[in-house]
C-alpha positions as semicolon CSV with decimal commas, in nm:
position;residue;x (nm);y (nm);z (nm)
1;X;1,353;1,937;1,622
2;X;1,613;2,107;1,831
3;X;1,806;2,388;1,563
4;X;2,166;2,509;1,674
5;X;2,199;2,883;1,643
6;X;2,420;2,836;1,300
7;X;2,128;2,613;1,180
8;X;1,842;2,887;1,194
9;X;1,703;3,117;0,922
10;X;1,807;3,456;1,113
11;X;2,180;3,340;1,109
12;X;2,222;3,238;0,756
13;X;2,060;3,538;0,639
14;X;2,283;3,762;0,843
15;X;2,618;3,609;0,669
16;X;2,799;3,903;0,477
17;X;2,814;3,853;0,087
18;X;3,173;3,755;0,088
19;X;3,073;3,453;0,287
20;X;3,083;3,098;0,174
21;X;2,727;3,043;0,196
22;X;2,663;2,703;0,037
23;X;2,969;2,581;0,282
24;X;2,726;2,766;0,578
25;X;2,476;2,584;0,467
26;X;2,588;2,281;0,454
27;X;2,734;2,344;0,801
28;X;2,395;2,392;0,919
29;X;2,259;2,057;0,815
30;X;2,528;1,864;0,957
31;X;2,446;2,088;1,292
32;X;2,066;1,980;1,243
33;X;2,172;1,581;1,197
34;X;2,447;1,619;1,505
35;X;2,138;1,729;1,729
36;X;1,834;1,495;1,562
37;X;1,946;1,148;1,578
38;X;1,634;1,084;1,366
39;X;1,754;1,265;1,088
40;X;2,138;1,127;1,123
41;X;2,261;1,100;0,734
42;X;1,951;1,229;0,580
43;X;1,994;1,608;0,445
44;X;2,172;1,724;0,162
45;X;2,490;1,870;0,216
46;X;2,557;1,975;-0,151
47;X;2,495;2,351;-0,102
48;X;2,797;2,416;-0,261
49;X;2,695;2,342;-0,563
50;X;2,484;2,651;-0,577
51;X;2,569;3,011;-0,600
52;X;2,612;3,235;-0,301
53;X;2,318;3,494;-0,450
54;X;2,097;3,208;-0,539
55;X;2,106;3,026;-0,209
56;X;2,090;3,395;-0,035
57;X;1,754;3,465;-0,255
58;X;1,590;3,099;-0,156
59;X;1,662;3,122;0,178
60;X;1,499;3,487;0,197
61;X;1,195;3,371;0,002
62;X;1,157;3,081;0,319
63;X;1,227;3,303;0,564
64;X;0,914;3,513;0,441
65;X;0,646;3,230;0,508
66;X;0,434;3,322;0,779
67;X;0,502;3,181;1,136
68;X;0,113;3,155;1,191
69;X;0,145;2,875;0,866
70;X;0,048;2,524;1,024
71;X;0,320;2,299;1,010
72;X;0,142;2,059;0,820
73;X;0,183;2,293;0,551
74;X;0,568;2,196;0,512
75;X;0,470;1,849;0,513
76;X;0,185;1,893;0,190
77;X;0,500;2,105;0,016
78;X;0,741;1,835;0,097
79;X;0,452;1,560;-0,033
80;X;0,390;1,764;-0,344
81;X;0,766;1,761;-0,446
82;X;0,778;1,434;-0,383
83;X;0,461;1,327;-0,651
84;X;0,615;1,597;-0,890
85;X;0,889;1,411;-0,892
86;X;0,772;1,058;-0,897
87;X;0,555;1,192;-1,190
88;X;0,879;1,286;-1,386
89;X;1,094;1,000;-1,283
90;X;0,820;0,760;-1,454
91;X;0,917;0,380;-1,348
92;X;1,211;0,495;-1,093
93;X;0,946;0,708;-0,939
94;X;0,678;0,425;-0,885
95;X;0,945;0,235;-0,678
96;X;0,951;0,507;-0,405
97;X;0,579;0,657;-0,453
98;X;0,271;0,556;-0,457
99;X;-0,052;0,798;-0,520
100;X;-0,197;0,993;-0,230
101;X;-0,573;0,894;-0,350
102;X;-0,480;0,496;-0,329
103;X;-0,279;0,548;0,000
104;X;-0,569;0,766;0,143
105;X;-0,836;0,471;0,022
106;X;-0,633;0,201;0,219
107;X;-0,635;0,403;0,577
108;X;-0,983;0,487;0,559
109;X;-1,048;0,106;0,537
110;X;-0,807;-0,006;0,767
111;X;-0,830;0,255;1,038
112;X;-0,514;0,286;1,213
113;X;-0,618;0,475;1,535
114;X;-0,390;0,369;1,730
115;X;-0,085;0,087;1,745
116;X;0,225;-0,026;1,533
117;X;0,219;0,045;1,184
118;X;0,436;-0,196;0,965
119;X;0,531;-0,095;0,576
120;X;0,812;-0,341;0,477
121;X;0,853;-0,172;0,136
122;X;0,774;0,135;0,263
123;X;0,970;0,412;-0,021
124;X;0,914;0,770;0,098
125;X;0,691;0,660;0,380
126;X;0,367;0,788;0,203
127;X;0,187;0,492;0,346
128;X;0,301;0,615;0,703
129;X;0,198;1,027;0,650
130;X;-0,135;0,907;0,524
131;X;-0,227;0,697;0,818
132;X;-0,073;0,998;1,046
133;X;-0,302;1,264;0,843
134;X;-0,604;0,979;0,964
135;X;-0,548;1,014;1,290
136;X;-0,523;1,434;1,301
137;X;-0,863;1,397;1,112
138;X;-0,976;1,214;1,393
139;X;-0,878;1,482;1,662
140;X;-0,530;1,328;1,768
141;X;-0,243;1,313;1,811
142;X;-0,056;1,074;1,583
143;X;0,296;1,100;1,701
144;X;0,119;0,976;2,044
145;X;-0,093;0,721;1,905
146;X;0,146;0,568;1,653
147;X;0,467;0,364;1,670
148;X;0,612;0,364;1,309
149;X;0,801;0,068;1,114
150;X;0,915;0,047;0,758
151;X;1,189;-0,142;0,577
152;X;1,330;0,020;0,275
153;X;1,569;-0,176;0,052
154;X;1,739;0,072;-0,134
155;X;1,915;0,345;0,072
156;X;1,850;0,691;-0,088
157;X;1,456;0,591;-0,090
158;X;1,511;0,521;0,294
159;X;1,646;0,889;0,375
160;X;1,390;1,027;0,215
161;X;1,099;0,824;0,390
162;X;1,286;0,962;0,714
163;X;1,300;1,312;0,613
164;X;0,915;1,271;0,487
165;X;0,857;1,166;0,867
166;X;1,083;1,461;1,021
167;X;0,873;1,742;0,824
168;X;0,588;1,578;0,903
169;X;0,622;1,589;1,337
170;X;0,672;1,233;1,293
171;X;0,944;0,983;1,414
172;X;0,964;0,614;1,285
173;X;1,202;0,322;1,333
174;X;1,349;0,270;0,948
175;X;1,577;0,006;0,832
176;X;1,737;0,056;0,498
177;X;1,984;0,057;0,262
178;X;2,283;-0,187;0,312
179;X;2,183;-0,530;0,286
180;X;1,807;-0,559;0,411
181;X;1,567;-0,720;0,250
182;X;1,242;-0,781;0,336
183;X;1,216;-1,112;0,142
184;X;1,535;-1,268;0,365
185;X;1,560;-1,014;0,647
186;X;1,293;-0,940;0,921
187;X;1,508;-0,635;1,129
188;X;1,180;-0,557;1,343
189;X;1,083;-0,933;1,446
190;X;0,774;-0,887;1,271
191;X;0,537;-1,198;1,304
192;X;0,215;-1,135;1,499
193;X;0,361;-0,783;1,660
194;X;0,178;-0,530;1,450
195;X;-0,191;-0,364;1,453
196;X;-0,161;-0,214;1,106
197;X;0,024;-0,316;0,797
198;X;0,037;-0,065;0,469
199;X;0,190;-0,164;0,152
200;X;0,215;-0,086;-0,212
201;X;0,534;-0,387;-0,302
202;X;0,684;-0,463;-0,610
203;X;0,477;-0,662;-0,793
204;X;0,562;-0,977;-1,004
205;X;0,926;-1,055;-0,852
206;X;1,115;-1,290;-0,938
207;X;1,477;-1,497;-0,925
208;X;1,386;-1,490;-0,498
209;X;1,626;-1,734;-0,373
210;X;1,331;-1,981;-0,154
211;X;1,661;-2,192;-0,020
212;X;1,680;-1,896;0,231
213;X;1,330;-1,910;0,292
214;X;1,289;-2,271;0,413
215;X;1,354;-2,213;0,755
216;X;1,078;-1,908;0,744
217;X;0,809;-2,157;0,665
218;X;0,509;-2,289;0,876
219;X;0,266;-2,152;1,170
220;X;0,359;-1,858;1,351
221;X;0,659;-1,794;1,139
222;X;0,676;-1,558;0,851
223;X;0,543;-1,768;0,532
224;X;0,308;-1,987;0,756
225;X;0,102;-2,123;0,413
226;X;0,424;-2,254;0,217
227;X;0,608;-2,138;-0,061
228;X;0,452;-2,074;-0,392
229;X;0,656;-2,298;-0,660
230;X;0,595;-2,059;-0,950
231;X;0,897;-1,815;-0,988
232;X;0,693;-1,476;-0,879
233;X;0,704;-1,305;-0,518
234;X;0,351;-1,200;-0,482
235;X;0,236;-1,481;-0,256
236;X;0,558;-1,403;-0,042
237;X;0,479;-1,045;0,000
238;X;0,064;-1,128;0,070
239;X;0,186;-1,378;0,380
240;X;0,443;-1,144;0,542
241;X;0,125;-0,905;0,566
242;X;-0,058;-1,184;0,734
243;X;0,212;-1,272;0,929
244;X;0,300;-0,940;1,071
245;X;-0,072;-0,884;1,215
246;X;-0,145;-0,968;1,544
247;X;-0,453;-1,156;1,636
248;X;-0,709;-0,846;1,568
249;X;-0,442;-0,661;1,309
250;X;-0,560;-0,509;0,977
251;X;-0,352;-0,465;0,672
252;X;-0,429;-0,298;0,319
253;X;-0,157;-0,310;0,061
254;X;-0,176;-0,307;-0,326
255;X;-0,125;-0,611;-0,524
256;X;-0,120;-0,737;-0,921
257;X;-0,455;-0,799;-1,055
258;X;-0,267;-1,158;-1,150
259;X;-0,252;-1,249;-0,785
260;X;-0,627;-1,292;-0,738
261;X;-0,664;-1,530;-0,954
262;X;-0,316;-1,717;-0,997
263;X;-0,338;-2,095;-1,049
264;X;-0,124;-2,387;-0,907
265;X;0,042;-2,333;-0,544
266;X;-0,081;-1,968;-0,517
267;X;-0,418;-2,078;-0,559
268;X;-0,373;-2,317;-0,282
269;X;-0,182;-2,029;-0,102
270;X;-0,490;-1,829;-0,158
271;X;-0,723;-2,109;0,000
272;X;-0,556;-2,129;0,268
273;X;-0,532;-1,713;0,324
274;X;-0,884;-1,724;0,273
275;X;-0,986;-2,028;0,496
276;X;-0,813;-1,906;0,801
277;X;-1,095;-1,614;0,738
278;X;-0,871;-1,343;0,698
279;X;-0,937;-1,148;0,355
280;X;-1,200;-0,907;0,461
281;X;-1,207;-0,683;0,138
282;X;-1,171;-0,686;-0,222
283;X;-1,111;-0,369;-0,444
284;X;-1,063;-0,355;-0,841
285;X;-0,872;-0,057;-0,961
286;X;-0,876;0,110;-1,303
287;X;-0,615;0,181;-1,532
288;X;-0,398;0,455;-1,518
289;X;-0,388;0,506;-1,115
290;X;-0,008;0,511;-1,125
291;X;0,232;0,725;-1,263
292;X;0,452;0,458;-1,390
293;X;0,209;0,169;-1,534
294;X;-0,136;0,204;-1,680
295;X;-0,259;-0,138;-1,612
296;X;-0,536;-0,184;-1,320
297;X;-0,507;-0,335;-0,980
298;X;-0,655;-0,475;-0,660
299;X;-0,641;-0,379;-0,311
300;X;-0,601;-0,607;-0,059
301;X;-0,777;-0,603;0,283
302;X;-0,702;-0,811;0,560
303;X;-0,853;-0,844;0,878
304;X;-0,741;-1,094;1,182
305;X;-0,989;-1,005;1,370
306;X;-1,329;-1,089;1,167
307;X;-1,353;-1,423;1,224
308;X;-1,560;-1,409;1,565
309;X;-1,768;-1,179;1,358
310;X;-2,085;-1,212;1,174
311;X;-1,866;-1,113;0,798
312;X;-1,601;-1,431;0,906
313;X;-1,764;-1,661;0,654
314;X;-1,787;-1,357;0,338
315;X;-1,538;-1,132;0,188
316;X;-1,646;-0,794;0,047
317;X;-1,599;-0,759;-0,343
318;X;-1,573;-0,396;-0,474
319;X;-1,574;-0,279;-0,819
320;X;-1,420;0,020;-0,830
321;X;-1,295;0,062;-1,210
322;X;-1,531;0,309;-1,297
323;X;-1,484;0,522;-0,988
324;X;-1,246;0,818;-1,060
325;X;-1,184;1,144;-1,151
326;X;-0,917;1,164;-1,505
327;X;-0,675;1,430;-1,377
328;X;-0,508;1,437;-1,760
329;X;-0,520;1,254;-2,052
330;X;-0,268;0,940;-1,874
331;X;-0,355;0,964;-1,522
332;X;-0,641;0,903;-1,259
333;X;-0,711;0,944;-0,952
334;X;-1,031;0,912;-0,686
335;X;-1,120;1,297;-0,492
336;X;-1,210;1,265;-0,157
337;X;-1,551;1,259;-0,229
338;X;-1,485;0,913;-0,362
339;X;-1,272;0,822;-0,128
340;X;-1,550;0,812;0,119
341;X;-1,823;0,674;-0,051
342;X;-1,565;0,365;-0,110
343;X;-1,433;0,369;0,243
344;X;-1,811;0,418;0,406
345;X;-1,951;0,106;0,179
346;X;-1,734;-0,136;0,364
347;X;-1,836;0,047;0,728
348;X;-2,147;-0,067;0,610
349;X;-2,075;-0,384;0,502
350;X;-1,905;-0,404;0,854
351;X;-2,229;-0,327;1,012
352;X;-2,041;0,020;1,142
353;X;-2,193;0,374;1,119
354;X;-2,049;0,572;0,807
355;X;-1,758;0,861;0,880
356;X;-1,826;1,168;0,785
357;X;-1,507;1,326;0,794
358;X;-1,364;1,229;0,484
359;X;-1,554;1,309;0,190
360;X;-1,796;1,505;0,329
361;X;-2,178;1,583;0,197
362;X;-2,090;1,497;-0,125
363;X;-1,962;1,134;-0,003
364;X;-2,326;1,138;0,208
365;X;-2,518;1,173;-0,041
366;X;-2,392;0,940;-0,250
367;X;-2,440;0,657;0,031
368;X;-2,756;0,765;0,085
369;X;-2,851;0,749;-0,329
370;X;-2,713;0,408;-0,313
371;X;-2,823;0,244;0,031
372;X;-3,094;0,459;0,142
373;X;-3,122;0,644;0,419
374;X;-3,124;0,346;0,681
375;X;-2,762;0,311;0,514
376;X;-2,782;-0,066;0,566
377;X;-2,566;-0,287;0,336
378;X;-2,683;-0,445;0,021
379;X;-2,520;-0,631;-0,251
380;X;-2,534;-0,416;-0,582
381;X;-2,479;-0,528;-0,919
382;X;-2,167;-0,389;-1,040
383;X;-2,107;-0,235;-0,771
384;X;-2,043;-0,452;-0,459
385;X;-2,078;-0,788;-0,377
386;X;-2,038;-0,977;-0,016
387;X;-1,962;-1,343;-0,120
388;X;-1,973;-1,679;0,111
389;X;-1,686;-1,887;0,109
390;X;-1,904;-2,156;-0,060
391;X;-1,953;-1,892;-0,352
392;X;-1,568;-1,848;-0,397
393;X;-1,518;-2,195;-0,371
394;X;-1,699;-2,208;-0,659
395;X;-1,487;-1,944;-0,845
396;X;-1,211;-2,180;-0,793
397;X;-1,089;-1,907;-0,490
398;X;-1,091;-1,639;-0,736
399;X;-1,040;-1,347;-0,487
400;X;-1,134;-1,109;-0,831
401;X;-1,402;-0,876;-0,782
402;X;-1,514;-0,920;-1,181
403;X;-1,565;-1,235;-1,121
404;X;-1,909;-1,190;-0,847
405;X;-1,987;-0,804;-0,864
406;X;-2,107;-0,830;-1,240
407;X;-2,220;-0,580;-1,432
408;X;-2,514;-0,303;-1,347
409;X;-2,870;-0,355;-1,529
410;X;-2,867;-0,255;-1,889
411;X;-2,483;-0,248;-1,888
412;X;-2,291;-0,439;-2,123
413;X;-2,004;-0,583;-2,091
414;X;-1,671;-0,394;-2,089
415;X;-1,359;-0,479;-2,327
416;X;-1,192;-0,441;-1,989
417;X;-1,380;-0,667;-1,819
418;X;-1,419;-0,922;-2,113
419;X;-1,015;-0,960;-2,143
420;X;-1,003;-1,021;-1,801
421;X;-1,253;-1,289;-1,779
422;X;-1,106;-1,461;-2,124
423;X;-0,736;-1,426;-1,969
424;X;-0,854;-1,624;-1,638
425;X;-1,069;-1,868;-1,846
426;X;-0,741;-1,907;-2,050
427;X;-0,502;-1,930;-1,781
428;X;-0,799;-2,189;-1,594
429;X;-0,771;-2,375;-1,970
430;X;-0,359;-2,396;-1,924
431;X;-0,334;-2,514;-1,604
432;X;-0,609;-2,840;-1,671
433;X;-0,395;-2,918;-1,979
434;X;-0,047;-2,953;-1,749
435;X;-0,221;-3,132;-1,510
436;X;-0,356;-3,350;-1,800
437;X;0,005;-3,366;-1,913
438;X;0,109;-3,524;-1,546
439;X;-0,185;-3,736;-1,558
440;X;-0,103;-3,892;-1,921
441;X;0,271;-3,939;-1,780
442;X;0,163;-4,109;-1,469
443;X;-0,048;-4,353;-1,710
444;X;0,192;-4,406;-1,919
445;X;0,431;-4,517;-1,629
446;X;0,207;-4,719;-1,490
447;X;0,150;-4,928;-1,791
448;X;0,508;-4,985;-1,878
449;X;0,537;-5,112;-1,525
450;X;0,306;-5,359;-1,551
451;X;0,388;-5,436;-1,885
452;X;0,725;-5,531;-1,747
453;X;0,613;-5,709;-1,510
């Protein structure tokens, strides 16, 4: 960032008391966005607001951090604030934020090195930091390694994604506010350009006008599977991930646990996802992951690129509900520890050698407890499962992990797990008695026909 000599600390804290000092202020930021196209229309300019010995104390107190403090060190502040907030804000603050210990789970497992890096509901760009932080981890550079996308429909979440980029060293090509929508609009030409897609969308949309979407439809465009006819957007969201990957692209995003097992046209939808070999992983969440909803989830992983490999034909089913660490009485979260015992399993269920670098001993040894020390994969009971495509066939294309993990020996049964099962059994049971419906109608045509006749 280029600062103009009214913009820097050692000015501002030079201005004589009679000065107007949230007006200098303000002053400066414009001077900051006139000079950073990146940040054009992003800082406050509300300075004014505050008193003259207020803004004169803060801007002291900043001006005493140490030069030697990495830069990164802004960006954690700026990341902290952000969850602090999100925290408070309750459901306002899910729309914009998701939790560093998800975002961190999804690029371990979908290892964006280097390449374009898509988040089409992309809030405050946490997705985007986390898969930067991956790289740095990895001895990079990851303004040089990664070319940054997001769309962002509302426009105050937007600014703040870009100003999450600027105090991290990053720069990103961000489309929000005004009338963009990721549903109707596709302002980066998505389909088949991108190596990475991250995501955390809204879940359970609906009133999505599909009129607008017919043209959108088929192979190589951006819902190439159909349309789902039920009145809910997840099935839209999961193909624009698909359809954003290039031939060997990867994408992790979180989704309702609903999805994996929806009925009717998603279930074909999900046939089809699954048939063209490109759902790689499968994670169950636990409750209370989120600041703003307590019910669990699944992650998503897909994978263009595994089907000229020896996993094309399975999909990797991880139960991961009673993996965490309760940070209060309401809230979760997995330490890094976790992190990369998860993220390692499926390097080994990749036939890849585990990473060290996240996680640590602690994440080591808890591979080796598990897998031994020849770390070579293994199905575990309630634990992990890699199922054939014959096997979720079977499951009616369940993509649940509940539903082939199972449950550890001498475990029984969870209330958790039980609801879930009854809730698809009774959904299953709702779905045979409308097509029964359809089939009685049908009859009953047909035999006034002939009776007619």
């Amino acid at each position: 960032l280029y600062l103009a000599p009214e913009a820097r600390f050692d000015h501002l804290l030079t201005l004589p008391e009679a000065a107007d000092v949230g007006a200098r202020v303000n002053a400066a930021m414009r001077a900051i966005e006139q000079h950073n196209a990146q940040l054009a229309g992003v800082l406050p300019k509300s300075y004014n607001l505050f008193t003259a010995t207020l803004l004169k104390e803060l801007l002291k107190k900043v001006s005493e951090i140490p030069a030697s403090v990495d830069f990164d060190a802004f960006g954690r502040i700026y990341e902290y604030f952000l969850g602090e907030f999100a925290r408070t804000e309750g459901q306002k603050g899910g729309e914009f934020y998701t939790p560093a210990s998800i975002v961190k789970l999804l690029a371990q497992v979908i290892e964006p090195f280097h390449g374009r890096i898509l988040d089409p509901a992309c809030g405050s760009g946490g997705m985007f930091v986390q898969s930067a932080r991956f790289v740095a981890e990895h001895q990079r550079n990851p303004a040089a390694e990664l070319a940054i996308c997001g769309v962002e429909k509302t426009d105050e979440t937007g600014r703040l994604c870009r100003l999450n980029l600027a105090v991290h060293g990053l720069e990103g090509d961000i489309r929000h506010g005004g009338n963009v929508n990721s549903y109707y609009d596709d302002p980066h030409n998505a389909t088949g350009q991108f190596d990475f897609v991250l995501a955390n969308p809204p879940f359970n949309v609906n009133a999505v006008d599909k009129e607008r979407l017919k043209e959108m439809v088929g192979p190589g465009r951006r819902f190439p599977f159909g349309l789902p006819r039920t009145d809910n957007a997840n099935y839209l969201w999961i193909q624009l991930f698909y359809s954003a990957l290039n031939r060997q692209g990867r994408a992790g995003f979180v989704m309702a646990n609903s999805a994996s097992d929806a009925r009717a046209s998603e279930q074909d939808l999900r046939q089809q996802l699954i048939e063209a070999r490109a759902v790689d992983v499968m994670v169950a969440v636990g409750p209370n992951m989120f600041y703003t909803v307590t019910l669990p989830c699944t992650l998503w992983f897909l994978d263009r690129g595994k089907a000229g490999t020896p996993r094309a034909d399975t999909v990797l089913f991880i139960d991961a509900r009673h993996i965490y660490r309760q940070v209060d009485r309401a809230h979760r979260d997995w330490t890094p520890a976790q992190i990369g015992f998860l993220a390692n399993l499926v390097r080994l269920y990749r036939g890849e050698a585990p990473d060290s670098t996240f996680g640590g001993e602690e994440a080591e040894a808890k591979l080796t407890e598990i897998f031994g020390t020849t770390h070579a994969y293994a199905d575990v009971p309630g634990l992990c499962k890699a199922a054939t495509l014959a096997e979720i066939e079977a499951q009616g294309w369940s993509l649940n992990p509940g539903r082939y993990v199972g449950v550890a020996a001498g475990e029984a049964i969870s209330d958790e797990d039980f609801r879930e099962q009854f809730e698809a059994l009774n959904e299953e049971l709702e779905t045979l008695n409308a097509q029964a419906r359809e089939l009685e109608a049908i009859i009953a045509r047909n035999v006034a026909e002939i009776l007619e006749a």
